[in-house]
N, C-alpha and C positions, 0 to 999 in steps of 0.2 A: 504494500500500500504506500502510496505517495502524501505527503506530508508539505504543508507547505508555509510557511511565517512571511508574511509583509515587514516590512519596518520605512520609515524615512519618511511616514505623515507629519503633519503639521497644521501650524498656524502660519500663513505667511500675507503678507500685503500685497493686491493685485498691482502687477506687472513682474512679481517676483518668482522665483524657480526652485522645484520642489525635484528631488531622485530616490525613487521607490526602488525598494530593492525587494526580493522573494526569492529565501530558501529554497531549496525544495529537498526532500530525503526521499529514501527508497532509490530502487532502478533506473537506468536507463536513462535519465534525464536528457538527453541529447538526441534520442528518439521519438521525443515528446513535443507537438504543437505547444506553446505556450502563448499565454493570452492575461491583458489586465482587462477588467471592467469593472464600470461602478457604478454606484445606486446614492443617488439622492435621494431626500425625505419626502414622503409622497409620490412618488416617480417608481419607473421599471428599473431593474437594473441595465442598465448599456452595455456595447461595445466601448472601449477606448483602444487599445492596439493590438496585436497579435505577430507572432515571430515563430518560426519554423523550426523546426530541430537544431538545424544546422547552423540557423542562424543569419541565413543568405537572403530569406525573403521577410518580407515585413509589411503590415497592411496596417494603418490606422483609420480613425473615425474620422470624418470630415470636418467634424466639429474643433479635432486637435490638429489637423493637419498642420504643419511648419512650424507649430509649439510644442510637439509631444515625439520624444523618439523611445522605441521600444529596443532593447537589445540583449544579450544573453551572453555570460561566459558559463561555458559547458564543462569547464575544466573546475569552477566554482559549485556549480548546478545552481545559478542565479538568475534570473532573468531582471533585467532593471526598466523601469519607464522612468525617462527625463523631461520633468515637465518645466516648460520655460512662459513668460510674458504670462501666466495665470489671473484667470478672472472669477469674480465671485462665482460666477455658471460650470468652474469647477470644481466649486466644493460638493463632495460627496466621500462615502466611505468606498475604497479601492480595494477590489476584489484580484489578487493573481489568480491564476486557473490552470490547470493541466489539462494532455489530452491521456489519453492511453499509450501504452508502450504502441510505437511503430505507426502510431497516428499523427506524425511528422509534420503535419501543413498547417499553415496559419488562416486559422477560420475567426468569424466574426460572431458567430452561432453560440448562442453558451451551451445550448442541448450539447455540443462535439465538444466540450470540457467534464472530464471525469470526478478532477480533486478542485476541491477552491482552498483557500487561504483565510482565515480569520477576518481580515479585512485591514486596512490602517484607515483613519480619518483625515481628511485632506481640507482644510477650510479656509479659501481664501475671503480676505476682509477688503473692503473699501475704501 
């Protein structure tokens, strides 16, 4: 079973820059799609990035495009999102996510995520 801890939420001032980092234990980590999303209060939870096994392909939400870079060291079994220029619209609590061993590709879907993460809280202020 895969296991997985957030850290690196906060409080920060909008236009300033947040780096979520996520564990992850167990197998294979490098075989594994990996993915953040997050859930505001009241709200569904979303897509925010996703990153590939290997680490080569990367998809984010449109909403973070050119502020949000997703990436991953395999030799860590980390995955990080670096969130930059931040506005109140992303405060929400940040979800990592896992897929299954050998399910390799960076989806947007949470259904194609097995393990989540605790969550960290991300709150930016005005």
């Amino acid at each position: 079973q895969v296991q997985l801890v957030e850290s690196g939420g906060g409080l920060v001032q909008a236009g300033g820059s947040l780096r979520l980092s996520c564990v992850a234990s167990g197998p294979t980590f490098s075989s594994r799609g990996m993915g953040w999303f997050r859930q505001a209060p009241g709200k569904e939870r979303e897509f925010v990035a996703a990153i590939s096994g290997s680490g080569t392909t990367t998809t984010v939400a449109a909403s973070v495009k050119g502020r949000f870079t997703i990436s991953r060291d395999n030799a860590k079994s980390t995955v990080y999102l670096q969130m930059n220029s931040l506005t109140p619209e992303d405060t929400a609590v940040y979800y990592c996510a896992a897929r299954l061993t050998s399910f390799a590709s960076a989806e947007t879907e949470t259904y194609k995520y097995k393990y989540w993460g605790q969550g960290t809280q991300v709150t930016v202020s005005s």
